[in-house]
KOLNU-800777 format. One record per residue (C-alpha): residue number from 1; chain; x, y, z. Coordinates in pm, 1 decimal. Each point is the difference from the previous one (the first is absolute). Layout:
BEGIN
> NUM,A,X,Y,Z
...
***
This chain:
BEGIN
> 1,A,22695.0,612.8,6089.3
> 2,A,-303.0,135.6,150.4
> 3,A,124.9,299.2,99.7
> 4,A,53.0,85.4,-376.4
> 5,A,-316.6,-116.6,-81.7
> 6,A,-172.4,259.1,226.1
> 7,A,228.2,241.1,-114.8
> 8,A,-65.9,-61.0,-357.0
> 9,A,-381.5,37.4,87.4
> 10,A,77.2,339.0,209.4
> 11,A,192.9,116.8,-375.3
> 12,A,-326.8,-80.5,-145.7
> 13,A,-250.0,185.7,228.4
> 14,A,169.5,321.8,47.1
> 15,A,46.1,-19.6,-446.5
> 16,A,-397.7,-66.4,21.5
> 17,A,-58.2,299.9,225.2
> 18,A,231.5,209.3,-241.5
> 19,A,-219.3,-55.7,-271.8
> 20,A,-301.6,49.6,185.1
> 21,A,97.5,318.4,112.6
> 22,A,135.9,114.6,-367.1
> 23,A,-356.9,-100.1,-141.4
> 24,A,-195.1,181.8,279.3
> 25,A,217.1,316.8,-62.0
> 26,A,-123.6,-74.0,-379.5
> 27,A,-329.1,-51.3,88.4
> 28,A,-25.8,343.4,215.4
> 29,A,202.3,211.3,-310.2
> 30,A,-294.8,-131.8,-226.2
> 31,A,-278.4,82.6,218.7
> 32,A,140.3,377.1,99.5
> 33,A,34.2,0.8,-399.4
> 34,A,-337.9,-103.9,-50.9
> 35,A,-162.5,198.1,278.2
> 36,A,173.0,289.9,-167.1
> 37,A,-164.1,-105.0,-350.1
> 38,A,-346.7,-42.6,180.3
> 39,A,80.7,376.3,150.7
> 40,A,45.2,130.8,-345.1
> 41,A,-303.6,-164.7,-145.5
> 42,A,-204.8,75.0,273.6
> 43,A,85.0,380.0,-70.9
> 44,A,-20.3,-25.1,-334.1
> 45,A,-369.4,-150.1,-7.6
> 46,A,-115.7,271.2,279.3
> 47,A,161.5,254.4,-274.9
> 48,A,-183.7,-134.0,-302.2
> 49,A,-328.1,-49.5,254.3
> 50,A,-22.0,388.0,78.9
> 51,A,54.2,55.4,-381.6
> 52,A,-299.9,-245.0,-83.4
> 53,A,-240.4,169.9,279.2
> 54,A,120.8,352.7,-177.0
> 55,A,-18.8,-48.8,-321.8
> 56,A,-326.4,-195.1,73.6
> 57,A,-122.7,295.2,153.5
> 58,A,70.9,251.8,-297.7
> 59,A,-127.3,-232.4,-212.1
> 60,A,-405.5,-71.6,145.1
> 61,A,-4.3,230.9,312.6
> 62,A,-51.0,388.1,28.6
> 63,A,283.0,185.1,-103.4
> 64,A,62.0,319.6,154.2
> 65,A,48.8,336.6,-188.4
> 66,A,325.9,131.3,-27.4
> 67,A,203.0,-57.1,333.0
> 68,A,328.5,39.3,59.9
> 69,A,3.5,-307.3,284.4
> 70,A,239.2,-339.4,10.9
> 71,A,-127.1,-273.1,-211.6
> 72,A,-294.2,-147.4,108.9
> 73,A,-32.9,252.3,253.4
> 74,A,-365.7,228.0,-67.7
> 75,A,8.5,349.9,204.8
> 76,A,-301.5,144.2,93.7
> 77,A,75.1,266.7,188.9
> 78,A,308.4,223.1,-176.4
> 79,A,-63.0,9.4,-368.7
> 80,A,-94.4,411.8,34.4
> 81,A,331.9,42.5,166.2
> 82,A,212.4,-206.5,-257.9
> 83,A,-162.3,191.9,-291.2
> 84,A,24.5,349.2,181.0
> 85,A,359.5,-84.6,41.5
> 86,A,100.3,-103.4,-393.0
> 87,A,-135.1,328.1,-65.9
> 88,A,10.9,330.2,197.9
> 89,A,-199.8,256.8,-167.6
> 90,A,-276.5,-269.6,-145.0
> 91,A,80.1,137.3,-375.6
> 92,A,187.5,-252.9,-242.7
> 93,A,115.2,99.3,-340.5
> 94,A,309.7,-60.3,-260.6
> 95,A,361.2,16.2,140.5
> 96,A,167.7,295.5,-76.1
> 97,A,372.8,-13.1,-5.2
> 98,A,201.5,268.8,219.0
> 99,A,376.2,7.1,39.9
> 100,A,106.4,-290.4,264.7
> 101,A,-324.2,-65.0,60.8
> 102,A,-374.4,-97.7,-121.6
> 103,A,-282.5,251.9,112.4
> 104,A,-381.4,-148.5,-33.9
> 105,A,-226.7,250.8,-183.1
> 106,A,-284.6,105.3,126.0
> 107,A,-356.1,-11.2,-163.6
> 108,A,-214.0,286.2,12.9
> 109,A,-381.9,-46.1,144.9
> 110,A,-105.0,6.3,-350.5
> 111,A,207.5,-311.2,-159.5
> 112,A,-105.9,-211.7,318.8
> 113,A,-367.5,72.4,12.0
> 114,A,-72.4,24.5,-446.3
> 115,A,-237.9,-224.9,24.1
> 116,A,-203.7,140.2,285.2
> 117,A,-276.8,253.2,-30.3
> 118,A,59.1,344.2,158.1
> 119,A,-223.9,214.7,162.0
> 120,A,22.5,357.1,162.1
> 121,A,-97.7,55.3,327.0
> 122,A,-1.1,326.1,148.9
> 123,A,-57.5,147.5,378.3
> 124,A,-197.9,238.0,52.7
> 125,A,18.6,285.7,280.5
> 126,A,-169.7,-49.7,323.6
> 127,A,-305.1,224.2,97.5
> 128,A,248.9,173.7,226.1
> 129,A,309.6,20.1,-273.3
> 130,A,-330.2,203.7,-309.3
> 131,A,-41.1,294.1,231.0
> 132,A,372.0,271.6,54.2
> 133,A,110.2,-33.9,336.1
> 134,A,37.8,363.0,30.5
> 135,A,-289.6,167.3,-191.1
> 136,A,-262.0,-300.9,1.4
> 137,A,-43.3,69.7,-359.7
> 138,A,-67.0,-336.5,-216.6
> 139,A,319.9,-136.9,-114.6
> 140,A,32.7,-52.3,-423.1
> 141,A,188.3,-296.5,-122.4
> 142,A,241.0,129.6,-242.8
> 143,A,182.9,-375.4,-49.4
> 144,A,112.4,-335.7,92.4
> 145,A,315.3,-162.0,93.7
> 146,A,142.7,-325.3,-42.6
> 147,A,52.1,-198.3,327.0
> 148,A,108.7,-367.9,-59.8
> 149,A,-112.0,-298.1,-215.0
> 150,A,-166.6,-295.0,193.0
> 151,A,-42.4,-384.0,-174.5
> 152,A,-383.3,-61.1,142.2
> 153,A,-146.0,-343.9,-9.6
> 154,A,-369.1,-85.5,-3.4
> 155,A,-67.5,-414.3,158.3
> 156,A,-206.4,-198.6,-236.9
> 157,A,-337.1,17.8,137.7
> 158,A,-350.8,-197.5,-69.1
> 159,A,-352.4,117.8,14.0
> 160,A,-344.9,-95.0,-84.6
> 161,A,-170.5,141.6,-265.6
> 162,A,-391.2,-55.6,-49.2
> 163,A,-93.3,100.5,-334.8
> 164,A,-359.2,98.2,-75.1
> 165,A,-96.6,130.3,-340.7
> 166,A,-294.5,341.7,-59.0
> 167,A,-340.9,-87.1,-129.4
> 168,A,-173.7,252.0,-141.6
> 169,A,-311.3,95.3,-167.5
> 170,A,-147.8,288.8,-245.7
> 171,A,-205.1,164.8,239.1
> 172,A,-226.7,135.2,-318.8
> 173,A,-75.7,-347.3,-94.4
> 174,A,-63.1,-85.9,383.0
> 175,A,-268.3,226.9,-16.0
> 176,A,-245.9,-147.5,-299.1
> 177,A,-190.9,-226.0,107.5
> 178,A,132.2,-347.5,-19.3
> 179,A,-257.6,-117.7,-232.9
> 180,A,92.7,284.0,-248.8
> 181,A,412.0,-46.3,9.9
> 182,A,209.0,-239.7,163.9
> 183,A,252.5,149.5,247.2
> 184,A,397.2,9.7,-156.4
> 185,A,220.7,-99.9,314.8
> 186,A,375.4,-12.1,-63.4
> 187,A,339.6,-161.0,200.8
> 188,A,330.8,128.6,-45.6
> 189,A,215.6,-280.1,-127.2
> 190,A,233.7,-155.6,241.2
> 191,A,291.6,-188.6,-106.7
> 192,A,3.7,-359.8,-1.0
> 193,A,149.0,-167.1,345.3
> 194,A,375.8,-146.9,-70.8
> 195,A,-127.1,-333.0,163.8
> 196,A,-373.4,-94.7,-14.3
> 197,A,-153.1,-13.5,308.8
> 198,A,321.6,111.3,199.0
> 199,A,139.5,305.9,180.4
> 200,A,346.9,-32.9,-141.6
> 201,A,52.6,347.9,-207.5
> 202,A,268.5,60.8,-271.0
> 203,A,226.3,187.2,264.8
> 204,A,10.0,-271.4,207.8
> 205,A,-11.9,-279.1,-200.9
> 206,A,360.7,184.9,-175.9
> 207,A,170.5,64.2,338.0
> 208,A,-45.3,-378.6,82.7
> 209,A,142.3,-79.8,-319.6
> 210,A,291.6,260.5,22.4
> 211,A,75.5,-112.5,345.0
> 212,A,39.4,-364.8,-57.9
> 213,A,155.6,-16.1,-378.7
> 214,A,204.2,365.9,39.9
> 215,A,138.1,-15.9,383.7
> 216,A,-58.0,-418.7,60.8
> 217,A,-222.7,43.4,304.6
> 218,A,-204.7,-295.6,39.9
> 219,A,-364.5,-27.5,39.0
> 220,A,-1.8,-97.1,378.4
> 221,A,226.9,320.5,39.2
> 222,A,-224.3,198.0,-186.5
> 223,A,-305.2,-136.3,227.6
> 224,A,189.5,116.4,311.7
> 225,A,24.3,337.3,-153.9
> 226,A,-378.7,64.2,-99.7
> 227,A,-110.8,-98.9,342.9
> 228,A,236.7,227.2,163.7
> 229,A,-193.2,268.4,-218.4
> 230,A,-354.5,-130.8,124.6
> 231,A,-83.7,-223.3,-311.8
> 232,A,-58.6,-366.0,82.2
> 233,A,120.6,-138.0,-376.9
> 234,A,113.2,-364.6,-6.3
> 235,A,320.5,-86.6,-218.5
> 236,A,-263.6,-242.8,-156.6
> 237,A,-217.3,324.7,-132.5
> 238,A,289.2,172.0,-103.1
> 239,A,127.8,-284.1,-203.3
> 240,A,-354.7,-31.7,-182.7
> 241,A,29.0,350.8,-79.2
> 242,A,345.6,-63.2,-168.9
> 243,A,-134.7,-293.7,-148.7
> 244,A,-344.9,149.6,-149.8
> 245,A,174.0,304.0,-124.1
> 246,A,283.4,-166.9,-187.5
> 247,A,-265.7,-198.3,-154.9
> 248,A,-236.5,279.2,-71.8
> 249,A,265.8,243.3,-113.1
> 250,A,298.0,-99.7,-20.2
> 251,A,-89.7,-326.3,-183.3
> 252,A,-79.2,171.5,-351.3
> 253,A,352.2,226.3,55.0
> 254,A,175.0,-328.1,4.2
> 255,A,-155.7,-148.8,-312.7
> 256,A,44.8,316.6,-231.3
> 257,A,356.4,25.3,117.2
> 258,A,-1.8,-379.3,-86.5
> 259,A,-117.0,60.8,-342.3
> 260,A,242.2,305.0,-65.4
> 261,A,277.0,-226.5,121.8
> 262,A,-88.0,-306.2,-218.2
> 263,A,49.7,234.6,-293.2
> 264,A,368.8,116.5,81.4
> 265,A,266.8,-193.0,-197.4
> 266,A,152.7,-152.7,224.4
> 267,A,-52.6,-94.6,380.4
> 268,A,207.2,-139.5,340.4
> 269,A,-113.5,-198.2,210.8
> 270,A,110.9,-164.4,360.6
> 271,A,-159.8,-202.8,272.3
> 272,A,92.4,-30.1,335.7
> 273,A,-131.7,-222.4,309.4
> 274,A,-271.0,130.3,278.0
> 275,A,-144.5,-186.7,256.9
> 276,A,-346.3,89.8,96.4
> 277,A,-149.0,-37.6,347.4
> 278,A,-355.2,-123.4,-45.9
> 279,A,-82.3,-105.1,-349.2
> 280,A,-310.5,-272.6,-40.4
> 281,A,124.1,-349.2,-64.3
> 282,A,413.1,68.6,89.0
> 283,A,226.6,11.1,234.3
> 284,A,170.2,340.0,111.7
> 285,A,308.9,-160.9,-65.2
> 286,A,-31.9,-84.6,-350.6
> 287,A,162.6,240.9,-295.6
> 288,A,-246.6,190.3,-225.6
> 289,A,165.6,226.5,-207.3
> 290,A,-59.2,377.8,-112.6
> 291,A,66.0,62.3,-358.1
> 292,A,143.2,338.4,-102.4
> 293,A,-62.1,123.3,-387.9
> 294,A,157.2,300.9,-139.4
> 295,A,72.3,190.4,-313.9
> 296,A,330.2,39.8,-105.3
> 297,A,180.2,339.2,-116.3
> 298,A,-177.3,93.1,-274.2
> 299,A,-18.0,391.2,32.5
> 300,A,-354.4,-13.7,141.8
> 301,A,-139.2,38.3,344.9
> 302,A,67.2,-357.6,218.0
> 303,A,-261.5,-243.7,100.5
> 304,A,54.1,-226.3,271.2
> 305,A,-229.7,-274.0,86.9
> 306,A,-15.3,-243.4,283.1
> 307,A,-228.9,-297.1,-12.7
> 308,A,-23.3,-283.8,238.3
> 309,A,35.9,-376.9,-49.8
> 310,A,-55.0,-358.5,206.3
> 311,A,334.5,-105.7,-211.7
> 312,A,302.5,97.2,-227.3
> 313,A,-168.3,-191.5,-315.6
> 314,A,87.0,115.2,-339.6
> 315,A,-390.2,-37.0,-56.2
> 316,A,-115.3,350.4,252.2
> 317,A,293.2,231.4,-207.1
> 318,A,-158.8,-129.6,-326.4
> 319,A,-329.6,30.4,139.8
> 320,A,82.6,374.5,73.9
> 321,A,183.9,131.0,-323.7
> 322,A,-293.1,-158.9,-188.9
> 323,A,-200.6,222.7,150.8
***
């Protein structure tokens, strides 16, 4: 009787360990599964991460020209030789079709430089080359002939200018006696300064403007590149200059388009959010909003206006089309 009592218990035992070792075998299939799941996700999540830090990048860092690199990837060094390579002879025009094959045309000098001014320049003879090598008698020039054409570029370049203005006096009157006839002096008229009290001049003031609102080069870029030319002009000066002048002069451009526009028939108009850095009383966070007004197609030339606003309420486009 005992023996089949420790039998029995033996039975039960090695059925325990049975099950044991079926729900470890379980237990390791669900964690190999799992550890593969993690292994996925883990991939996945570094995937989406270097999309995030990309897209982040294209969206409020520096983006580089055209570039033929791997996403995300700037080159610095190679961009001459990618765009020598896409095209051999530098000259891009239509496609012209040839049989089994497509042929680039080529652009002559004059299509690719229209827009630039032309000048002649022509070399003359030496000292040595105006006298005949075998007489010595002075050599006539009886013509010229064409050698090449050469695209010339001049760097932008600043320079002080101090402007003084003639006096001058009748030299007839000068000569009576003062208590007889007062002397006639006279100034030549100078123009008026674009600024008041400042050095900024209408060239310069328009290639600050052209710079930053044409090509998007920012002030503290612009800063760098007048003290490389000698001229120690703070981004802070140049943006008063852009300020004062669009106030000055652009200012009464912007209300008689204003007026032309209000008396089209009918208008557009959009608005879209902008954040701005360092306004008085807000956050740089917080959404202002630029308003853009336009005239629709009536068969007259289009005005487009932009106007600024602290908020998208109804109250600022009213306040505009009322004029």
């Amino acid at each position: 009787m005992a023996k089949h009592a420790q039998d029995s218990r033996i039975m039960e035992q090695k059925d325990t360990i049975r099950q044991l070792n079926m729900t470890i075998n379980s237990q390791n299939e669900l964690i190999a599964s799992l550890r593969s799941t993690v292994d996925e996700c883990n991939s996945t999540i570094l995937g989406l991460r270097e999309q995030v830090e990309y897209l982040t990048g294209k969206l409020f860092g520096t983006s580089s020209e055209k570039s033929k690199t791997m996403e995300g990837q700037l080159s610095l060094f190679d961009e001459a030789e990618q765009e020598a390579q896409s095209s051999s002879s530098g000259m891009e025009a239509g496609t012209v079709i040839v049989r089994e094959h497509t042929r680039q045309a080529k652009r002559t000098s004059d299509e690719i430089f229209k827009g630039v001014p032309s000048r002649d320049e022509v070399i003359t003879l030496s000292e040595e080359q105006k006298h005949c090598a075998e007489c010595g008698a002075e050599m006539e020039v009886i013509g010229k002939e064409f050698v090449r054409r050469e695209f010339r570029f001049t760097p932008a370049k600043g320079e002080i200018v101090n402007i003084y203005r003639e006096t001058a006096k009748c030299p007839v009157c000068s000569a009576v006696p003062a208590m007889e006839r007062n002397i006639q002096f006279v100034k030549a008229h100078v123009p008026e300064a674009l600024i008041p009290h400042s050095y900024a001049s209408a060239s310069a003031v328009a290639w600050v403007m052209y710079q930053k609102y044409a090509n998007s080069m920012p002030l503290y870029r612009q800063e760098q590149d007048w003290r490389q030319m000698g001229a120690g002009l703070s981004r802070a000066t140049l943006a008063n200059w852009i300020i004062c002048c669009a106030d000055n002069y652009f200012r009464p451009l912007y209300d008689c388009f204003h007026r032309e526009l209000l008396k089209r028939q009918f208008l557009m108009a959009d608005e879209t959010r902008v954040q701005v850095l360092k306004e008085p009383g807000r956050n740089a966070e917080t959404d202002s909003y630029m308003w853009l007004f336009r005239t629709g197609e009536d068969g007259l030339p289009p005005i487009i206006l932009f106007k600024y606003t602290e908020t998208r309420a109804k109250f600022n486009a009213e306040e505009f089309l009322k004029g």
